[in-house]
TORVEX-381384 format. One line per 2 residues: number of its first residue (from 1); their letters; for each residue x, y, z of N, C-alpha, C. Coordinates in Angstrom, 1 decimal, always signed. Layout:
// residues N
NUM	a	X:Y:Z:X:Y:Z:X:Y:Z  ...
//
This chain:
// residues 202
1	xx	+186.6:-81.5:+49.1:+186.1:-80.4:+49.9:+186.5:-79.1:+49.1  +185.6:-78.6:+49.1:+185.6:-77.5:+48.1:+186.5:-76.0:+48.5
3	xx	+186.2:-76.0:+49.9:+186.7:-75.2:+50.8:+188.6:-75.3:+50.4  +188.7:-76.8:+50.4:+190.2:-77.1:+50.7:+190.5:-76.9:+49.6
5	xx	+190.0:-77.1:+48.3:+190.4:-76.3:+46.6:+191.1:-75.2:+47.3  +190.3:-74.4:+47.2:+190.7:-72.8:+48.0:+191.4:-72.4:+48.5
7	xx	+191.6:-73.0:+49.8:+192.7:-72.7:+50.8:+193.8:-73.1:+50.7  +193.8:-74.5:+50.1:+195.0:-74.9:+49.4:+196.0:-74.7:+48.9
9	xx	+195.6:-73.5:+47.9:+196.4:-72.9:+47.1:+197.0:-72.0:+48.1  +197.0:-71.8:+49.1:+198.3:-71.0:+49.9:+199.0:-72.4:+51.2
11	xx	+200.1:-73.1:+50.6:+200.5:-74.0:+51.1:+200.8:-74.1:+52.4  +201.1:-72.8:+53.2:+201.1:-72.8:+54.5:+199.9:-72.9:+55.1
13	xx	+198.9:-72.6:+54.9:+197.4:-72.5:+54.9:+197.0:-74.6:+54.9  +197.7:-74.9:+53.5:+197.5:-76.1:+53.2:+197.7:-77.2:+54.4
15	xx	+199.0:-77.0:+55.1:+199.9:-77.5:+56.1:+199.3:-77.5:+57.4  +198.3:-76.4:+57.7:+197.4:-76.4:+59.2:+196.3:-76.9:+58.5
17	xx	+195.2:-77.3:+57.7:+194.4:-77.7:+56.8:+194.6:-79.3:+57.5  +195.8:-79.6:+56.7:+196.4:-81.1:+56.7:+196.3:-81.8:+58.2
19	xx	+197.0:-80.9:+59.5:+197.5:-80.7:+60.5:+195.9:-81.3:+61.3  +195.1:-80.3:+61.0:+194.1:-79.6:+62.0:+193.0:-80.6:+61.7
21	xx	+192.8:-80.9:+60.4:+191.6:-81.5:+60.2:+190.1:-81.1:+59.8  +188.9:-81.0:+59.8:+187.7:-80.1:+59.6:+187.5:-79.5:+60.7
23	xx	+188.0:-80.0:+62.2:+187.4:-79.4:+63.6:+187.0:-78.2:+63.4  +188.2:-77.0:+63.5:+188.3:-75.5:+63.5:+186.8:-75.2:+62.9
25	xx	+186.5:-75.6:+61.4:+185.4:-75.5:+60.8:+184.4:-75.4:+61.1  +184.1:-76.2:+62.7:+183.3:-76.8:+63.0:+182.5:-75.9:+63.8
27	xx	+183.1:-74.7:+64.6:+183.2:-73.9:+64.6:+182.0:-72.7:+64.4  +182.1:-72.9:+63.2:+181.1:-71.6:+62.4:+180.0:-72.4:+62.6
29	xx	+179.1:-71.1:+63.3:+177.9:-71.4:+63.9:+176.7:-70.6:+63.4  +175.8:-71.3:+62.6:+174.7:-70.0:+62.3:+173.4:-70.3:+62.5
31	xx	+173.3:-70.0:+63.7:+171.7:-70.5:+64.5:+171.2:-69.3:+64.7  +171.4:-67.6:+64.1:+170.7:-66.8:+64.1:+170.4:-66.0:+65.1
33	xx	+170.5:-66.3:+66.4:+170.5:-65.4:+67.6:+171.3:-64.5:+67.9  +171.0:-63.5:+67.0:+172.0:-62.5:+67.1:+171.8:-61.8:+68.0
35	xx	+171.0:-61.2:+69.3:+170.5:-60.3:+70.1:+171.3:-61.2:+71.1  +171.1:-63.0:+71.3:+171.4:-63.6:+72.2:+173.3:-63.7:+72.1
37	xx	+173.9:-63.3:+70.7:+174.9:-63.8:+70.9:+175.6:-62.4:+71.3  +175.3:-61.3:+70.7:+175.8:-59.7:+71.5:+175.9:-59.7:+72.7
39	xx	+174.4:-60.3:+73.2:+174.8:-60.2:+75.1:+176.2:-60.9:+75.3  +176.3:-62.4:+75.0:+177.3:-62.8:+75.5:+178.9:-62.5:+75.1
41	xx	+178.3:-61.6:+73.9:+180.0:-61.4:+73.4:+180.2:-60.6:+74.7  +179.4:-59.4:+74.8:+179.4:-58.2:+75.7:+180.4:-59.1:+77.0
43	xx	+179.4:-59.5:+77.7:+179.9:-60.8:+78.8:+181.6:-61.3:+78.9  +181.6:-61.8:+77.6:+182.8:-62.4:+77.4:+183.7:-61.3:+77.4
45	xx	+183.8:-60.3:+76.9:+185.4:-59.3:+76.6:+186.1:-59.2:+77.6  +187.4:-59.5:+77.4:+188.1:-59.2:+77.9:+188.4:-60.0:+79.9
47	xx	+187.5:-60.8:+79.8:+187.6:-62.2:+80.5:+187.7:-63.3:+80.2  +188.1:-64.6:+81.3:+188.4:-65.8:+81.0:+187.6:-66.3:+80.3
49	xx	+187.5:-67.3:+80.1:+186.3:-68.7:+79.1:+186.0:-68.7:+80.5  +186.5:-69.4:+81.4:+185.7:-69.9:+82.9:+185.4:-68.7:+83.1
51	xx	+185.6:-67.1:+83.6:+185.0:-66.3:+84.6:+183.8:-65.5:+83.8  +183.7:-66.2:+82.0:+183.1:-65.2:+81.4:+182.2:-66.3:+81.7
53	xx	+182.0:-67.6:+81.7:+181.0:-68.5:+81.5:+180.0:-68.6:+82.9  +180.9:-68.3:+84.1:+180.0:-68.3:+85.1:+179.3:-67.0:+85.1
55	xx	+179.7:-65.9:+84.6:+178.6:-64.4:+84.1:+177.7:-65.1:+83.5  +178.0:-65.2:+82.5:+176.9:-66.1:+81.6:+175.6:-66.9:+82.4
57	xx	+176.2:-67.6:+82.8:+175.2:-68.8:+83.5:+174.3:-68.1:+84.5  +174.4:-67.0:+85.4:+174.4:-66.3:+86.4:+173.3:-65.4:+85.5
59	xx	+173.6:-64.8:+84.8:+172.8:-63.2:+83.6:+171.5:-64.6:+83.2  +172.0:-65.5:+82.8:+171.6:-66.5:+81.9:+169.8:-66.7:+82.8
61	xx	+170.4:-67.2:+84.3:+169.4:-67.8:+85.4:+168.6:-66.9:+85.5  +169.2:-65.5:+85.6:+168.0:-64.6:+86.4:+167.0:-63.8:+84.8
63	xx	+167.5:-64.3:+83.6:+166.4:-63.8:+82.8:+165.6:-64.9:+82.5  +165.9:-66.2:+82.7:+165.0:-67.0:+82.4:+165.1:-67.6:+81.0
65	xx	+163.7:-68.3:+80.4:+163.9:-68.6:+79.3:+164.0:-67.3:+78.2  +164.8:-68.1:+77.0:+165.1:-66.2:+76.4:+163.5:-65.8:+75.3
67	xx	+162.7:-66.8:+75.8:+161.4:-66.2:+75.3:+161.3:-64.8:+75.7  +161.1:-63.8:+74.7:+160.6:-62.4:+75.0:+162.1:-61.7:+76.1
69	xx	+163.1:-62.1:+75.8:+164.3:-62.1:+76.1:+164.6:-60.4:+76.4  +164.5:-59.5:+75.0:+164.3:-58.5:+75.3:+163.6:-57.4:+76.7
71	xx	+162.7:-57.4:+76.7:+161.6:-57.3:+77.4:+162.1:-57.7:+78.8  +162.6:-58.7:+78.9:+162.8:-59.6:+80.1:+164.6:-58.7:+80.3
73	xx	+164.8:-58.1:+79.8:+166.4:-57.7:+80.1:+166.1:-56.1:+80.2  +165.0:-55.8:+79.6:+164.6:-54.0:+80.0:+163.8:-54.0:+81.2
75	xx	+163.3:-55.4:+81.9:+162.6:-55.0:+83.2:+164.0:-55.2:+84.4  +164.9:-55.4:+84.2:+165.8:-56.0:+85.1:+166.4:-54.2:+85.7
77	xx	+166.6:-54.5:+86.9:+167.6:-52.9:+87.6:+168.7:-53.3:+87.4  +169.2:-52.0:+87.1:+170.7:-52.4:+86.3:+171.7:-52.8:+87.5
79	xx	+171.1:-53.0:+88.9:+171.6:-53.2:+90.4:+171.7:-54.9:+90.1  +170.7:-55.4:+89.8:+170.3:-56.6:+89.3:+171.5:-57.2:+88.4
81	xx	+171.4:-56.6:+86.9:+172.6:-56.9:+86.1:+174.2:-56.8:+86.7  +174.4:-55.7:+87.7:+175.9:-55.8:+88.4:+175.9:-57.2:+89.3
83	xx	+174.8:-57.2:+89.6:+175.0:-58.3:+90.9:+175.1:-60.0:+90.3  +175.2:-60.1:+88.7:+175.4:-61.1:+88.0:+177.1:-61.3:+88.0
85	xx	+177.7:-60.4:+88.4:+179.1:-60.0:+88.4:+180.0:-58.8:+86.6  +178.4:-58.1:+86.6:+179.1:-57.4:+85.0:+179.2:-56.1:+86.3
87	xx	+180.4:-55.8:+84.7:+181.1:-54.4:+85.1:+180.0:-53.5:+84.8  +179.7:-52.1:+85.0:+178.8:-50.8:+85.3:+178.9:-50.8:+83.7
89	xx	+179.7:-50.7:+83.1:+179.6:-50.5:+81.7:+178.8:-51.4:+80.7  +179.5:-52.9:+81.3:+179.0:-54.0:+80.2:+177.5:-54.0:+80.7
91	xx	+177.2:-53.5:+81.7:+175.7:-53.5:+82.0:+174.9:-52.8:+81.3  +175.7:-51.8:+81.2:+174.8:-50.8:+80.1:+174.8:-50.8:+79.0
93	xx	+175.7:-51.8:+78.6:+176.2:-51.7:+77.1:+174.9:-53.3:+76.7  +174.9:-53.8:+77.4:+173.8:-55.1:+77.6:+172.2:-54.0:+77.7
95	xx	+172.2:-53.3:+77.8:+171.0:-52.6:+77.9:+170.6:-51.8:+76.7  +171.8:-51.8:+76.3:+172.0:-50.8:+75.0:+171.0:-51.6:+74.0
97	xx	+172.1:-52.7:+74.0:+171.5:-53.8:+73.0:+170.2:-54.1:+72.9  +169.3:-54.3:+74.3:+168.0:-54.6:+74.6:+166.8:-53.3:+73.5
99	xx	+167.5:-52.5:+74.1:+167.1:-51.1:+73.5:+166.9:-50.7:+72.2  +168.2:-51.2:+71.5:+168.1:-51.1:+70.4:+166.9:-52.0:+69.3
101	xx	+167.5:-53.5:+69.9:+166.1:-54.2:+69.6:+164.8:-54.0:+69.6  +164.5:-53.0:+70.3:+163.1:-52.7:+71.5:+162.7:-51.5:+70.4
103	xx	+163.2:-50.4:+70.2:+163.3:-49.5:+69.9:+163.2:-49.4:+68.4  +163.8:-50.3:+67.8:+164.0:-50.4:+66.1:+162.9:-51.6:+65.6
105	xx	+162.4:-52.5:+66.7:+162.2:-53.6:+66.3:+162.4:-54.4:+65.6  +163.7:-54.7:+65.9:+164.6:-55.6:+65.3:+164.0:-57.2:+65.9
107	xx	+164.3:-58.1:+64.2:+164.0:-59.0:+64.8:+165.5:-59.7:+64.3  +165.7:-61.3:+64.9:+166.8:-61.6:+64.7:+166.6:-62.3:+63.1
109	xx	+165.7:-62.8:+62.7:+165.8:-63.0:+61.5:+166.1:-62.3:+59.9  +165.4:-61.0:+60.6:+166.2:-59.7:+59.8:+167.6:-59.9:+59.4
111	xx	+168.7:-60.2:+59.9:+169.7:-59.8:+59.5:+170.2:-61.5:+58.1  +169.2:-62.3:+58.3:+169.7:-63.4:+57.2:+169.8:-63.0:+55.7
113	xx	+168.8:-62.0:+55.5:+168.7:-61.3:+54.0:+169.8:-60.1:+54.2  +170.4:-59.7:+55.5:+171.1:-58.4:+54.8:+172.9:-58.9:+54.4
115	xx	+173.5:-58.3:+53.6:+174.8:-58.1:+53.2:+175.7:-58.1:+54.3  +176.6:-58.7:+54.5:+177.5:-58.9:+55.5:+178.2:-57.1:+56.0
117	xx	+178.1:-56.1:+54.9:+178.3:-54.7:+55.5:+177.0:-54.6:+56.0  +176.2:-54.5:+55.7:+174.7:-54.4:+56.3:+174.4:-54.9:+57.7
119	xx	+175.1:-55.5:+58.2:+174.5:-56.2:+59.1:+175.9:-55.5:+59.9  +177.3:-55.6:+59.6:+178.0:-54.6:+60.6:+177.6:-53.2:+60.5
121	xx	+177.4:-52.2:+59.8:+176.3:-50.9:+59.2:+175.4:-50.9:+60.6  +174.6:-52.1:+60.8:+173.9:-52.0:+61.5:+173.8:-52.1:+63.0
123	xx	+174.6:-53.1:+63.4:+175.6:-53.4:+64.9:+175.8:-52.7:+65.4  +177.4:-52.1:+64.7:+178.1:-50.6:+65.0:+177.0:-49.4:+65.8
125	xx	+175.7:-49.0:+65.4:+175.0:-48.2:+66.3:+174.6:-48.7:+67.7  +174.7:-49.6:+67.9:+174.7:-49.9:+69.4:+175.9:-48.8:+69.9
127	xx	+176.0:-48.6:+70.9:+177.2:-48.6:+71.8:+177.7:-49.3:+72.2  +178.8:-49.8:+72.1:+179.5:-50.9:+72.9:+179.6:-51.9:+72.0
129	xx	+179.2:-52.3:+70.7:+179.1:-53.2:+69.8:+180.1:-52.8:+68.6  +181.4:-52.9:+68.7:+182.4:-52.6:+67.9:+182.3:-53.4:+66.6
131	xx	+183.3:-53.1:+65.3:+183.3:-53.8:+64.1:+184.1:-55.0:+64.6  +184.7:-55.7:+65.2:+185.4:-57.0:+65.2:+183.9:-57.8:+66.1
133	xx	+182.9:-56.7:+67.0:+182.1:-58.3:+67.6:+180.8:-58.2:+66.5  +180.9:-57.4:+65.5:+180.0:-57.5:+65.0:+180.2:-58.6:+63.3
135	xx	+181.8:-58.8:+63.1:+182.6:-59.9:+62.4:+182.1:-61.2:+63.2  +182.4:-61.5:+64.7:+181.6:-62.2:+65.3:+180.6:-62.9:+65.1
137	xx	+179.8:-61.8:+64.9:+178.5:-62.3:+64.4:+178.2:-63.0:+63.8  +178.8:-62.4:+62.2:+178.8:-62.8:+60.9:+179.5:-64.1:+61.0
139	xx	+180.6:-64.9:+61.8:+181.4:-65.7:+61.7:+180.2:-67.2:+62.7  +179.8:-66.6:+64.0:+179.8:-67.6:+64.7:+177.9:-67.4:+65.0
141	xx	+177.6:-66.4:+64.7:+175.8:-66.7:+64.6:+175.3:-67.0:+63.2  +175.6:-66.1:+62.3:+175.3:-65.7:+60.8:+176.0:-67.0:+60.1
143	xx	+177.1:-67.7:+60.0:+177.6:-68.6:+59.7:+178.3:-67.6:+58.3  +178.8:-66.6:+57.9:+179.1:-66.3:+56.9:+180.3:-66.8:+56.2
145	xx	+180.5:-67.2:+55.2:+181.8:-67.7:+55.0:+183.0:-67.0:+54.9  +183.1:-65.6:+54.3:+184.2:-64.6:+53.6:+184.2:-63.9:+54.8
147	xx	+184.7:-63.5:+55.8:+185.0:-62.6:+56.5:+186.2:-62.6:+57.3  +187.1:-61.7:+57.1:+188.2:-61.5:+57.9:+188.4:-60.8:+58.9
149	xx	+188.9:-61.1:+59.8:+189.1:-60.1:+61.3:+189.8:-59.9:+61.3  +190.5:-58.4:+60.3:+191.9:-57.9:+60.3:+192.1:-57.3:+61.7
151	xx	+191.6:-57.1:+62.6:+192.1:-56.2:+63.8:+192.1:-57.4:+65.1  +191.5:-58.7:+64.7:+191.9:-59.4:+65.8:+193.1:-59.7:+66.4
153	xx	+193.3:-60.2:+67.6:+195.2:-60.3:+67.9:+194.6:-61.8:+67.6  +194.3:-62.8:+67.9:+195.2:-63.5:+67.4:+195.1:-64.2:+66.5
155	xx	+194.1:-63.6:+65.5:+194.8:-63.8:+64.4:+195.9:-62.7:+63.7  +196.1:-61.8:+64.2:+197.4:-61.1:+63.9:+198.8:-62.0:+64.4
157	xx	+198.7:-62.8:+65.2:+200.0:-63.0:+65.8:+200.1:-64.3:+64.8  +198.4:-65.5:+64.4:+199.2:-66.5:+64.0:+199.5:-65.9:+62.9
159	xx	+199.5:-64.8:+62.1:+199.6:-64.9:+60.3:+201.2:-64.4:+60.5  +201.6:-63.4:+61.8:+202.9:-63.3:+62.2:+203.9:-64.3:+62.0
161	xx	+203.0:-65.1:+62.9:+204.1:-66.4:+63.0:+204.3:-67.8:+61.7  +202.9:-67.5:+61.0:+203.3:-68.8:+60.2:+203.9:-68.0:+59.0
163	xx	+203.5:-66.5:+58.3:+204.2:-66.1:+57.2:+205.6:-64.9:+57.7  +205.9:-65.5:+59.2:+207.4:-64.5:+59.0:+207.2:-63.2:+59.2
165	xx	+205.7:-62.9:+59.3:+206.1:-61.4:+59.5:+206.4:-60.5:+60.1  +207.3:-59.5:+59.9:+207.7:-58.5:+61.0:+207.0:-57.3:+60.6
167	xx	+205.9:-56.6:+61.3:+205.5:-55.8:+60.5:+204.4:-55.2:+61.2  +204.0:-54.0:+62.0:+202.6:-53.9:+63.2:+201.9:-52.8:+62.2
169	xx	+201.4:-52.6:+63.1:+200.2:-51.2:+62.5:+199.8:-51.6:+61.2  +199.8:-50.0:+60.1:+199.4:-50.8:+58.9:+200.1:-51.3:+58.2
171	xx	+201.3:-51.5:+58.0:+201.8:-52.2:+57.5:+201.4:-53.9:+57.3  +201.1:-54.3:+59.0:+201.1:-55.5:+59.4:+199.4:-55.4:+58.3
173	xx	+198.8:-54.8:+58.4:+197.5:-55.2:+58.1:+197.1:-55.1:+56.4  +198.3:-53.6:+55.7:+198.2:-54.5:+54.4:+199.1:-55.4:+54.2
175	xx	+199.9:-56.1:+54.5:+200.3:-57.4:+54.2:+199.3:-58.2:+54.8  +198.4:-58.7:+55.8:+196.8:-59.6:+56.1:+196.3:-59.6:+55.2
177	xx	+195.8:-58.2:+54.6:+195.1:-58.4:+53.5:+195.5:-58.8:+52.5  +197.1:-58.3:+51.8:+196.8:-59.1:+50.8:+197.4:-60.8:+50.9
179	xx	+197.5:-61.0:+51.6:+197.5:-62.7:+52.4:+196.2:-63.2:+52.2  +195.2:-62.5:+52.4:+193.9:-63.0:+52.9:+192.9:-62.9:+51.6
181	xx	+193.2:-62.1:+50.3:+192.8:-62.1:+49.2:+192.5:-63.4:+48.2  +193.7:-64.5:+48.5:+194.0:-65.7:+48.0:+192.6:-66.8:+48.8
183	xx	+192.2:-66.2:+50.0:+191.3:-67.0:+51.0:+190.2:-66.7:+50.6  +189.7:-65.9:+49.7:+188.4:-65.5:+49.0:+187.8:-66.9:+48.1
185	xx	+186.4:-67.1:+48.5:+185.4:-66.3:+49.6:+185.2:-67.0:+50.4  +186.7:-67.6:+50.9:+186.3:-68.5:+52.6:+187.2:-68.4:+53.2
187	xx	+187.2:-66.8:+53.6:+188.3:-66.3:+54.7:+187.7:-66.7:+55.7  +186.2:-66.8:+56.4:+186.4:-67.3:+57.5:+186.9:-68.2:+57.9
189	xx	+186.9:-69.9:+57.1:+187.6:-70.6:+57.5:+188.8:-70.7:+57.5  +189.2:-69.8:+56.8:+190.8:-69.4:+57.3:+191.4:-68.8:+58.6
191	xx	+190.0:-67.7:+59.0:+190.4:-67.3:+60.0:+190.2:-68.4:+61.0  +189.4:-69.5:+61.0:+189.0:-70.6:+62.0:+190.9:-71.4:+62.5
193	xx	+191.0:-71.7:+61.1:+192.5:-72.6:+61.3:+193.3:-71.6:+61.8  +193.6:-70.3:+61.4:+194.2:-69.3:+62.4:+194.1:-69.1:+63.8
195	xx	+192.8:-69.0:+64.4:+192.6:-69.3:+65.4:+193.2:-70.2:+66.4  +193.1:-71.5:+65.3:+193.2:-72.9:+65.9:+194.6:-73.3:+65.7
197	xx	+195.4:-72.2:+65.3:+196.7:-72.4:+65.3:+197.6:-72.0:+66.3  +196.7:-70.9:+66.7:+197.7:-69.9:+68.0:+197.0:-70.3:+69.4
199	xx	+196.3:-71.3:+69.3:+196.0:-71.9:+70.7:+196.8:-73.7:+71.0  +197.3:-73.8:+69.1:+197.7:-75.0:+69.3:+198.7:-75.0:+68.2
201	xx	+200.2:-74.6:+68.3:+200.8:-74.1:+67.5:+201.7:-75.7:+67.3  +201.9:-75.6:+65.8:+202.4:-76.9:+65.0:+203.9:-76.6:+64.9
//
């Protein structure tokens, strides 16, 4: 496994590799619906997996099939989107999105030719579409391989806990990076085993 060449060479890295297996891997997802996967990041912040999934399912029913998906999310009253159970903000911030699509004519295939800055460059103008859900992207629609989510918590807490560090703000984050330099160019799946480390610590 080519990946495990790689990763290897940082032996604590090696040790959740060994532990974990390919699952975490499994993970990275690049089916390209980037418009459909914004909505639901939107959805998801800062709620449960269960309370964010029954939003989901709920937003999910009342647009229907995500044929012409857009379109079908700019005819909705934003009374409509609350009443799926989103907050006044995530509603608008879900409208945002629709908009921008609508407005730029963005399609979702667009973003397979652009550069991994290119495609967050581009996110970032939504409102409401920060640089870690637009890493997201790149990680779990886009399937990209190299990308690190230095501002995530938890991957801040596992690289805490498996390299010892004591260390927040920037400090904490140039020591990530240069941790995460050795993971080039498949820091995502580093970030995956990190992930899968602080939900299932060894």
């Amino acid at each position: 496994m080519k990946v495990k060449d790689v990763l290897g060479k940082d032996k604590k890295l090696l040790k959740l590799i060994n532990a974990l297996g390919e699952e975490p891997i499994s993970r990275i997802n690049s089916d390209g619906k980037v418009c459909e996967h914004l909505v639901n990041a939107i959805i998801s912040q800062q709620l449960s997996v269960k309370v964010a999934r029954v939003i989901a399912e709920r937003f999910w029913a009342m647009i229907g099939t995500k044929a012409k998906m857009v379109d079908k999310i700019l005819a909705q009253e934003l009374s409509n989107l609350r009443a799926c159970g989103l907050s006044n903000q995530k509603a608008n911030y879900i409208i945002n999105i629709a908009n921008f699509w609508k407005e730029n004519n963005i399609k979702d295939k667009s973003f397979q030719s652009m550069s991994d800055e290119e495609v967050i460059k581009t996110l970032v103008k939504i409102k409401g579409v920060g640089n870690w859900t637009a890493e997201m992207v790149l990680m779990f629609c886009l399937g990209r391989e190299d990308v690190f989510a230095l501002d995530d918590y938890g991957i801040q807490v596992a690289m805490k806990s498996i390299y010892n560090i004591d260390a927040t703000g920037k400090e904490l984050q140039q020591l990530m990076i240069k941790k995460s330099e050795k993971w080039r160019p498949y820091r995502t799946y580093a970030c995956m085993y990190l992930w899968a480390h602080k939900d299932q610590p060894l």
